[in-house]
Every structure is written in structure tokens, then in C-alpha cells.
C-alpha positions in Angstrom: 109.3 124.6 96.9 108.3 124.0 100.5 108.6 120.6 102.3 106.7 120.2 105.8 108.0 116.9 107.3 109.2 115.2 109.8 113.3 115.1 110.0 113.3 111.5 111.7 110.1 110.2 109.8 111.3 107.7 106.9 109.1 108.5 104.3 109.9 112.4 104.8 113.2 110.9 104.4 112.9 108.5 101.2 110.9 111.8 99.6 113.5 114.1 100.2 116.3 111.8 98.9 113.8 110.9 95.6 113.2 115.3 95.4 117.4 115.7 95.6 117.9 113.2 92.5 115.1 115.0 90.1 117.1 118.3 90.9 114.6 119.7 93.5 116.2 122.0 96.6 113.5 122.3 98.5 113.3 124.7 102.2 112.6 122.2 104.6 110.6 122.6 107.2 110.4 120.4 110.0 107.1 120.3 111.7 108.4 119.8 115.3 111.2 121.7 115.5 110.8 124.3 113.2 106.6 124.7 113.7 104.1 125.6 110.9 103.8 129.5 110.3 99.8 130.2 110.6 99.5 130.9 107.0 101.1 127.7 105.4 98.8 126.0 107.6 96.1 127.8 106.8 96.8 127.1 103.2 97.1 123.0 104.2 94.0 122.6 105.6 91.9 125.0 102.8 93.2 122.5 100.6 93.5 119.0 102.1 90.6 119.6 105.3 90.3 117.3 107.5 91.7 114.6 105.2 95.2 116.5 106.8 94.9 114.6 110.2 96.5 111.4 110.2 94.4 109.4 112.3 97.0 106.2 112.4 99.6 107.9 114.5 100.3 107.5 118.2 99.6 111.1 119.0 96.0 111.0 117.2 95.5 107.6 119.4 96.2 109.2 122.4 93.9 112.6 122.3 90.9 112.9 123.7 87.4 112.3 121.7 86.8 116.0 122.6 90.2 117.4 121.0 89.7 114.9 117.7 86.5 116.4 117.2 88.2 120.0 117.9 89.5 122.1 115.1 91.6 120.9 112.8 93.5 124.5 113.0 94.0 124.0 116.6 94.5 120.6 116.5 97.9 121.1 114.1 98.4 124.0 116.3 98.7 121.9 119.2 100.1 118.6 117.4 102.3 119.3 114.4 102.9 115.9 114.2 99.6 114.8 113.7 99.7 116.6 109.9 99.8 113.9 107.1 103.1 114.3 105.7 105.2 115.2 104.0 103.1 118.0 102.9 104.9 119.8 99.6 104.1 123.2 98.3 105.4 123.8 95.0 104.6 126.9 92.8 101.7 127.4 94.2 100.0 123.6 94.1 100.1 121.7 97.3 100.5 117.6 97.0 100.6 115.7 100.7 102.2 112.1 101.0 104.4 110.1 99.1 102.2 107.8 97.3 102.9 107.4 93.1 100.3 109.6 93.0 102.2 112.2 94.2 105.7 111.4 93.5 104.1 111.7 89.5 104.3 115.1 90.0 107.9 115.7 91.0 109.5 112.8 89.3 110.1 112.0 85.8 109.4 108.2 85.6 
């Protein structure tokens, strides 16, 4: 399992802590510090397009209206931060958030 977040964002946090409990040790990889190897993001965007972008955070707010309409490759590229997170690849499958949607997946209610 593979865990693209943020190390100081609190809902990376609350997932990871909710992951731990179920039994989950997943490689984290934080998305500033650590980057986003070309193929996993690759793989994020095939599956999640341009729904990846979180267009409520301060770096989104503060781009230009000609790099948000730019590639969403190159925009994560440029931005990691701007990537919805935490972003979770697990056996294959990818789930991004923390929504009970997704936490329905990896937790046994």
C-alpha cells in the first residue's frame, strides 16, 4: 500500500492513524518532500483526471488562469500540493480522500 499525503495536512494525518489501527503499514509518501515519481502520477490522474486538482487550496487560488487551465500532469508536476489527498494505492485500486466512502474500503466498521 502506497499513501501520497501531506505529513502536516490533518486529514493525511487522521487517515494514517485510522490505516495503523486496521493493521495497514503503508510507504508513505509525502508529496512535498518526497515528490511524486512520474509513473504513480501518471497512474493518479488516468484514474481520478482532473477531479485530482483540488481547486479549494491556497496554491490553486493563487495560479494563474493560464496554468489552471494547463495540464493537469504539469500542474502536479509543478504543485504537488495541489493533488487531492491523501491519494492511496492499494493492490492495485486507487481510492483519493478520506470521505466514508473511502475509509469503507480500508476499515472494518
Amino acid at each position: 500500500m502506497k499513501f501520497f499525503g501531506l505529513k502536516t495536512c490533518d486529514t493525511c494525518r487522521k487517515a494514517r492513524k485510522s490505516l495503523a489501527e486496521a493493521g495497514y503499514d503503508p510507504t508513505i509518501i509525502d508529496v512535498r518532500a518526497d515528490g511524486v515519481a512520474p509513473e504513480d502520477l501518471a497512474q493518479i490522474i488516468a484514474t481520478f483526471g482532473a477531479a485530482v486538482i483540488n481547486k479549494s487550496s491556497t496554491t490553486w487560488r493563487g495560479l494563474t488562469d493560464e496554468e489552471k487551465a494547463g495540464d493537469p500532469m504539469a500542474l502536479l508536476a509543478a504543485h504537488p500540493t495541489l493533488m487531492k489527498r491523501p491519494a492511496i494505492e492499494a493492490d492495485g485500486n486507487w481510492t483519493i480522500g478520506w470521505k466514508p466512502d473511502v475509509q469503507s474500503v480500508y476499515l472494518k466498521a
